[in-house]
C-alpha positions, 0 to 999 in steps of 0.5 A, spaced: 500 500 500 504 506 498 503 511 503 502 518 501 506 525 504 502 529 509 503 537 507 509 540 510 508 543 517 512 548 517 510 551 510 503 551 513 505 555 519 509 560 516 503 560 511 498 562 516 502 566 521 504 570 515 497 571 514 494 572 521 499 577 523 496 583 521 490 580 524 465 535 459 470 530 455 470 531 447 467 525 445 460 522 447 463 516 452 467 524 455 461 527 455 457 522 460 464 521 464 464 528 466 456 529 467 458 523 473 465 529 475 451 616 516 453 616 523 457 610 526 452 607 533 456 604 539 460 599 537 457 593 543 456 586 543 451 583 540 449 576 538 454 573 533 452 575 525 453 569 519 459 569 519 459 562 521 456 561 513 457 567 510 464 571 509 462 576 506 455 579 504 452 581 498 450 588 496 444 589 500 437 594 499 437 599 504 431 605 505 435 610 504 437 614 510 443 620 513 446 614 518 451 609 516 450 602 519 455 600 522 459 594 518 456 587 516 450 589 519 445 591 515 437 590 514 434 589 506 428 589 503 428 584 498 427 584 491 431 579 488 432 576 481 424 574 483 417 577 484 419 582 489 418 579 496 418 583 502 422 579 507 426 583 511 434 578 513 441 580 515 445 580 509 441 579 504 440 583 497 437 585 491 438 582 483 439 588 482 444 590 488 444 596 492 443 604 490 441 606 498 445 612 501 446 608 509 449 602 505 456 599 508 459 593 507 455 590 505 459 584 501 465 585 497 466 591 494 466 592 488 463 587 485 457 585 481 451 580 486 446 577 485 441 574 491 436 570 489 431 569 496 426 562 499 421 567 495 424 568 488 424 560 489 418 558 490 415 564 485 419 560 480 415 556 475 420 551 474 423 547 481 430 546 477 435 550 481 441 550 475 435 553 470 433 558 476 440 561 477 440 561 469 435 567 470 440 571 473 444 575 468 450 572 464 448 564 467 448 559 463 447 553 462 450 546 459 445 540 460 445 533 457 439 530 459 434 536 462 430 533 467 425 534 472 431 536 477 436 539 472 441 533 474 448 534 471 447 540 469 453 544 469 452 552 470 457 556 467 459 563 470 462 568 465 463 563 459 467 557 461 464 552 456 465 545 457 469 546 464 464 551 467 464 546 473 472 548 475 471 555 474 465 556 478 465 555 486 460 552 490 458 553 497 453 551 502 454 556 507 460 559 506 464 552 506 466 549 499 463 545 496 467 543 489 472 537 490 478 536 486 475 531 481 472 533 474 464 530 477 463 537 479 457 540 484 450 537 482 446 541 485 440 536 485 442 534 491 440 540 496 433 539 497 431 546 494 426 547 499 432 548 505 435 553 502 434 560 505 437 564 499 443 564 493 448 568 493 451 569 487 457 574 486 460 574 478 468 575 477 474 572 481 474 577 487 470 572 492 478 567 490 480 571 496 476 569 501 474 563 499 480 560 494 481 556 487 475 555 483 472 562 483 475 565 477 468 565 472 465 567 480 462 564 487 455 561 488 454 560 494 448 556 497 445 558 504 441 553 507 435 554 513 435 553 520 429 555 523 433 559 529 427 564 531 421 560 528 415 557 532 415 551 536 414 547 531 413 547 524 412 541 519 411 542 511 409 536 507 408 536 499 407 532 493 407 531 486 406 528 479 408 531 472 410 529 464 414 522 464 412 519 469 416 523 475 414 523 481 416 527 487 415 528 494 419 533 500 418 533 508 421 538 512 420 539 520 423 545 524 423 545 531 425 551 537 426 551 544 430 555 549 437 557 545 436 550 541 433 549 534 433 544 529 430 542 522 430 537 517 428 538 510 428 531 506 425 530 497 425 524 493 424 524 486 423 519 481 422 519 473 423 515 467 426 521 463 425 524 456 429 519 453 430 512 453 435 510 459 435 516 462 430 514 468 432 518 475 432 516 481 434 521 487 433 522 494 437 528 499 437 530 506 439 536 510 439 536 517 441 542 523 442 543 530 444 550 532 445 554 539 444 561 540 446 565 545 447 572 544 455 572 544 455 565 542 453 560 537 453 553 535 452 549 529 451 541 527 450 540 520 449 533 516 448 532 509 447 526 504 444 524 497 443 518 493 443 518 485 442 513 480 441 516 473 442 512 465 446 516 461 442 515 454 449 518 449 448 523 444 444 523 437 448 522 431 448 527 425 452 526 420 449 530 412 454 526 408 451 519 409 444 522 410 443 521 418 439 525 423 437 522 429 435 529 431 429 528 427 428 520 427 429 518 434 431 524 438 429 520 445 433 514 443 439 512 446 446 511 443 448 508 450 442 504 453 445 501 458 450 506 461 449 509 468 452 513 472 450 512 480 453 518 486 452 517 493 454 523 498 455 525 506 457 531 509 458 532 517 460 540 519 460 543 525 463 550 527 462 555 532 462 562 532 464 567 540 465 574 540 471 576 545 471 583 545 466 588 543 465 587 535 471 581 534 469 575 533 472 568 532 468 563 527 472 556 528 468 551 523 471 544 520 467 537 517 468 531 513 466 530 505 465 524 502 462 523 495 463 515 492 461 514 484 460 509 480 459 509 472 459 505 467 460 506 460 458 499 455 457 502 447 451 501 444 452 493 445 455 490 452 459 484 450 465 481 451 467 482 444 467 489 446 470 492 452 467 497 456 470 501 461 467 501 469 469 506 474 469 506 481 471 512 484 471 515 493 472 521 494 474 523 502 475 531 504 477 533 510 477 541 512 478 545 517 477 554 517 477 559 523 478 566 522 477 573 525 471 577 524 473 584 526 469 591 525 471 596 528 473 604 528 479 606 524 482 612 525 475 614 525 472 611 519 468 603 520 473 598 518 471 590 517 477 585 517 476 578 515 483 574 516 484 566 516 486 559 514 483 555 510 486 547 510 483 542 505 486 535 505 483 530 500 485 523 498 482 521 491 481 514 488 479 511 482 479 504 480 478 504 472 476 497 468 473 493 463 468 492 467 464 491 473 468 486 478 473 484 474 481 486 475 482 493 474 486 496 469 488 502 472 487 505 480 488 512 481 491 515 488 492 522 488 492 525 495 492 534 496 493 538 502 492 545 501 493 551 506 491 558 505 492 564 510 488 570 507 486 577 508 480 581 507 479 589 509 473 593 508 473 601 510 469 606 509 474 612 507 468 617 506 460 617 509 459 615 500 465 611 499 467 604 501 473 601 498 476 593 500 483 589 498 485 583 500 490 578 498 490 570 499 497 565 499 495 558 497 500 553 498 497 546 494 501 539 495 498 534 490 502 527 490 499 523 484 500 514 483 496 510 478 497 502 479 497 499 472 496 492 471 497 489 464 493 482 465 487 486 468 482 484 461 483 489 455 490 492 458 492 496 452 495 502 454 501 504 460 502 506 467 502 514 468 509 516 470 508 518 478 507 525 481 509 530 487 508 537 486 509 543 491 505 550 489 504 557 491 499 561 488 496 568 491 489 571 489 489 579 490 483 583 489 481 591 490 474 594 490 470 601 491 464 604 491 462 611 491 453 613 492 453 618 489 445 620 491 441 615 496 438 612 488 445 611 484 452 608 486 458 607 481 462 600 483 469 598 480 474 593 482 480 588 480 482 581 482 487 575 481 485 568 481 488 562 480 483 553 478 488 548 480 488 542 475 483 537 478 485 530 478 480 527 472 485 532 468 492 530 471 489 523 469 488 524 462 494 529 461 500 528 456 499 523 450 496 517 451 498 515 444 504 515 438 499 519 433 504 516 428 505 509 430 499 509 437 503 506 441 501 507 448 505 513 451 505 514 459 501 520 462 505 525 466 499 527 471 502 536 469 499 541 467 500 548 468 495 552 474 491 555 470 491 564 472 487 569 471 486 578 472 479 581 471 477 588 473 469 590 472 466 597 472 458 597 473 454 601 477 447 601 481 440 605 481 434 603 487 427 607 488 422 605 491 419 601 485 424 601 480 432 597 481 437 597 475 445 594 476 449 593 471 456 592 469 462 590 464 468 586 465 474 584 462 478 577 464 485 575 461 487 568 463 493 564 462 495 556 462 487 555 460 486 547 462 482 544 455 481 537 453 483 536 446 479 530 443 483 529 437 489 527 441 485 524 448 489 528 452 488 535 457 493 540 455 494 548 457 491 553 452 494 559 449 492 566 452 484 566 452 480 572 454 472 574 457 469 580 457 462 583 456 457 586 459 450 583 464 444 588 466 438 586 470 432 590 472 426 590 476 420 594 477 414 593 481 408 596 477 403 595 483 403 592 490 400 585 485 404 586 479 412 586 478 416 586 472 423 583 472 429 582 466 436 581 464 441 580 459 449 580 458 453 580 452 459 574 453 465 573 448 469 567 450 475 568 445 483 565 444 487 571 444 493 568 441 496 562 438 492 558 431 486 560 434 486 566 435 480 571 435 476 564 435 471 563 439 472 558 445 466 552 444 459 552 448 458 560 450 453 564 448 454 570 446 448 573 449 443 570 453 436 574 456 430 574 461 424 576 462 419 574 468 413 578 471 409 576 478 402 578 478 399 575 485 390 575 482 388 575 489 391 575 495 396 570 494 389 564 494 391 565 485 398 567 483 401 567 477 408 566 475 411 566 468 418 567 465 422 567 459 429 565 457 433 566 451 440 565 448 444 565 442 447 559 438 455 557 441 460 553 438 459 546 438 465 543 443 471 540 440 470 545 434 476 550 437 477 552 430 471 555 428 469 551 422 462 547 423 455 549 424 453 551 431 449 550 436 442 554 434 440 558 439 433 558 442 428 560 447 423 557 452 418 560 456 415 557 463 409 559 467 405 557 473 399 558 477 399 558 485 395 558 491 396 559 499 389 557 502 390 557 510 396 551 511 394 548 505 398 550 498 398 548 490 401 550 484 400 547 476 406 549 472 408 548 464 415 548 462 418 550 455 411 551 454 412 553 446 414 545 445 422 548 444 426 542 441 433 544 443 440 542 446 445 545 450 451 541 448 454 538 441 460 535 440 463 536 433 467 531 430 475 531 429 474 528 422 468 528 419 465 535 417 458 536 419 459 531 422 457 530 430 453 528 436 448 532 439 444 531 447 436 533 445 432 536 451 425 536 453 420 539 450 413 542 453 413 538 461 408 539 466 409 538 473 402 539 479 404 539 486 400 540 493 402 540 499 400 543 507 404 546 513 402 544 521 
């Protein structure tokens, strides 16, 4: 049993003293493999904030007024990207941001957020949580399979295409949620009725605060706890809807004294759209908190199960007249493939205030994520060999920090300073086939530890301004075990790897409100993606492309960098709220996979800019209007293809929502509509092959509240729209390739009630 390195205990030292001083694959198989990775008050002591699952709020909505709150504690009035609820929750925001005179550090200055509240949710005709997040300007989405519960569906912030999912950071509240393997985050496995908000801050500033992933943006997930409720509370629901799914949840929450604790749980089956594309998938999320006002405490224990058919792409290929598209857009290429997911998670943390306006936060958990998949072709025999993989993923983390809000040479000033260590251990078992020898398993072992420093001031009663810097030492040490007797062995052992990395994230920000109804916000960033391990696993050439003979991988590739500014600003009346904001991202050592040659490699120089507007207006106390667009270029900026577009980014995507409460909340009706443009097919680099078309679906539900009892009826993609999110083209065939069709018009009917 080889035995792995730990992580340098003196490096993590210095590291932190440092710090804490101041105070989806090319081919079709590829593409399912992926799809299975005014006046400051006295300063006193109070009851401790969120800073136990949130480091940096997002810009909030104030009413305006002469006084400044004094840092991170500020009241809002939601909006969101939804129907303009009025719930009242510290640290929450607005779709559209903040123009509120009053206003102070209210998130990471500088930066373009999004909040999108329980309300938002529940407003929304569809209960597919990536497709929420894609009404927020500038989101887009990839989906293979669709689905009741958007399974798989790989969200993309600022336009990253294929690897959306390693350049988009996860948490569940404050804590990171994306591991070190290519499966990525899936989304479905929070029930979506414990979620208390999202917030969601574009760009790559959030890397200081919360490390590697975040350069496309954060999205970060808080969950409810019940703490203030009424002694108990119990919601059940139910529903059926379009290709057989069926869905059921359950929540409970209860009080006493300084204790709370709540449950949420669902489960959903369905045969899905396509021929084996059936999903069977239950979550749970549970809590135990303690408040008390100068202490807080917190237990918190995830777990999902997932089992999903994984039904292959439609082929098209004009020279020999296929279409299958057109023929049999729900058959499977793959009619036995299958990719099965279980999760756990246990975190547990606490929050004490020391001295009048310092808090200590300590939180630490266990993650675990095991998969197993399996990949036949069209035809399981044993004349033609399949692949079956097993993987287990374990991390372990642990991530104190100090909150510290004061006054600095007579102006307000928050410091968030801290270490984040992370060490997770990986293991993947790769064969022909379930139960015999496998050819090859992977043991890639990471620590890393990180010291960061995060510092909100308001240098004027109208201006905010924010830096921050973090240093990240990553040590990966990486082994495969190759056995050439194990059934259909072709290929070679992967040559061993030990790395050692430092990386630093930085970020400066500022806002200026200029009135108490319009504020003007800038900011630049640094950041950094360490290669996850399913990209050390396929990096250097697998083959000679002369002779095909076997080559060992290497495990290298280059940590992947990237520097952005962005400049926007804000507008919030009573009624009517407008954010926007244009940014430019330089990225170097960008990771991509090239099919043509089975192997990751380090692109040449890329660049993102554009531009993401959303607004909101509310034309009655029953009627409000909310929309966005952005404008996305994803391009090479040198080598052969540059001034091409990088594949699957849209460049422009848009979208309209309107919530009209008829009467009282007993009828209510919701409906959005969201659009995009055609993006070039994955693996088309070149630029030379037909693209995928854009397209536009529209969703609409009505809903009531009667006493304890509620029901909606909605219809998604109400105009039948035949679309897809992903195609990949292929390397030599022109015209050619495969396509993954979506759903057209489903309807889902729910009903529930509370006690």
């Amino acid at each position: 049993m080889f035995s792995f390195p730990s992580i340098r205990p003196r490096r993590a030292l210095l590291l932190a003293t440092t710090m804490l001083a101041p105070a989806l694959f090319a081919t079709a198989a590829r593409a399912q493999q992926v799809a299975v990775a005014g006046e400051l008050p006295p300063i006193e002591v109070t009851k401790p904030g969120e800073q136990n699952v949130t480091r940096a709020k997002p810009t909030t909505d104030e009413t305006p007024a002469p006084r400044r709150r004094a840092p991170g504690n500020s009241q809002s009035s939601n909006t969101g990207t939804g129907p303009g609820s009025n719930t009242a929750s510290s640290g929450t925001a607005s779709g559209t941001g903040s123009g509120g005179g009053g206003r102070q550090f209210a998130g990471i200055v500088g930066a373009s957020s999004t909040v999108i509240t329980a309300d938002d949710i529940a407003h929304s005709p569809t209960q597919s949580l990536p497709e929420i997040l894609a009404q927020v300007p500038g989101v887009q989405l990839q989906s293979l399979y669709g689905g009741p519960n958007g399974a798989k569906t790989a969200v993309d912030l600022r336009g990253f295409g294929a690897f959306a999912s390693d350049n988009t950071l996860f948490l569940l509240n404050g804590r990171r949620l994306n591991d070190i393997d290519k499966a990525g985050f899936d989304l479905t496995t929070i029930p979506i009725d414990s979620i208390e908000r999202i917030e969601i801050t574009r760009g790559n500033s959030g890397a200081v605060l919360y490390g590697d992933n975040a350069v496309g943006g954060v999205v970060n997930i808080i969950t409810k706890t019940g703490v203030g409720g009424p002694p108990a509370t119990i919601r059940t629901e139910g529903g059926v809807g379009s290709f057989n799914t069926r869905m059921a949840a359950v929540s409970a929450a209860f009080n006493a004294g300084p204790w709370s604790t709540s449950f949420y749980g669902n489960g959903i089956k369905s045969d899905g759209y396509r021929v084996n594309n059936a999903l069977d998938q239950r979550n749970a999320v549970g809590d135990v908190n303690y408040t008390m006002p100068d202490f807080t405490a917190f237990l918190t224990v995830t777990g999902s199960d997932q089992k999903l058919g994984l039904p292959g792409g439609r082929l098209v290929d004009p020279s020999i007249g296929l279409n299958e598209l057109v023929t049999d857009r729900r058959g499977a290429a793959t009619p036995f493939d299958y990719a099965n997911q279980q999760t756990a998670s246990v975190t547990t943390g606490f929050t004490k205030t020391l001295i009048n306006g310092v808090d200590l936060i300590v939180d630490g958990g266990w993650r675990q994520r095991d998969t197993q998949s399996a990949f036949f072709g069209t035809v399981p025999t044993i004349s033609f060999a399949s692949t079956y993989n097993d993987a287990a993923l374990n991390t372990w983390s642990l991530t104190p920090r100090l909150s510290v809000k004061t006054i600095m040479l007579g102006m307000p000033s928050t410091i968030l300073t801290g270490i984040d260590y992370y060490d997770t251990t990986f293991r993947q078992a790769r064969g022909a086939f379930q139960g015999v020898d496998p050819t090859h398993v992977y043991n890639l072992e990471q620590q890393s530890v990180a010291g960061y420093w995060q510092h909100t001031i308001g240098v004027l009663p109208t201006t905010d301004v924010s830096y921050g810097t973090r240093v990240q030492n990553t040590h990966l040490s990486a082994r495969d075990r190759y056995d050439p007797n194990a059934p259909f062995a072709f290929d070679a052992q992967a040559t061993p790897l030990d790395s050692d990395e430092t990386q630093y994230a930085l970020h400066l920000g500022i806002e200026h409100r200029i009135t108490d109804t319009f504020s003007v916000f800038g900011r630049a960033a640094r950041a950094f993606r360490t290669p996850d391990v399913d990209e050390r696993v396929a990096s250097g050439p697998a083959f000679d492309p002369l002779t095909f003979m076997a080559l060992a991988q290497n495990f290298r590739l280059k940590t992947q960098t990237s520097e952005d500014g962005e400049v926007g600003f804000r507008v919030k009346t009573n009624r009517f709220q407008v954010q926007t904001s244009a940014y430019v991202m330089d990225l170097q050592n960008e990771i991509h996979f090239l099919p043509t040659v089975f192997f990751n490699v380090n692109l040449d120089p890329t660049r993102r800019y554009g531009s993401e507007t959303s607004a909101s207006l509310k034309v009655s106390d029953t009627v409000t209007l909310r929309g966005g667009m952005a404008y996305t270029r994803a391009v090479f900026r040198e080598g052969p293809f540059a001034g091409n577009d990088v594949p699957l980014v849209s460049r422009t995507t848009g979208n309209l929502g309107v919530t009209w409460n008829i009467l009282q909340n007993y009828l209510v009706f919701d409906a959005t509509l969201r659009a995009w443009s055609s993006r070039v097919m994955d693996n088309d680099q070149a630029n030379t092959q037909s693209r995928i078309p854009g397209n536009a679906t529209a969703d609409i539900k009505l809903s009531g509240q009667y006493d304890r009892f509620f029901w909606s009826v909605s219809a998604n993609n109400l105009f039948n729209a035949l679309y897809y999110d992903y195609a990949i083209a292929s390397s030599f065939t022109a015209g050619r390739f495969s396509a993954y069709p979506l759903p057209g018009r489903t309807y889902m009917v729910r009903a529930g009630a509370t006690f």
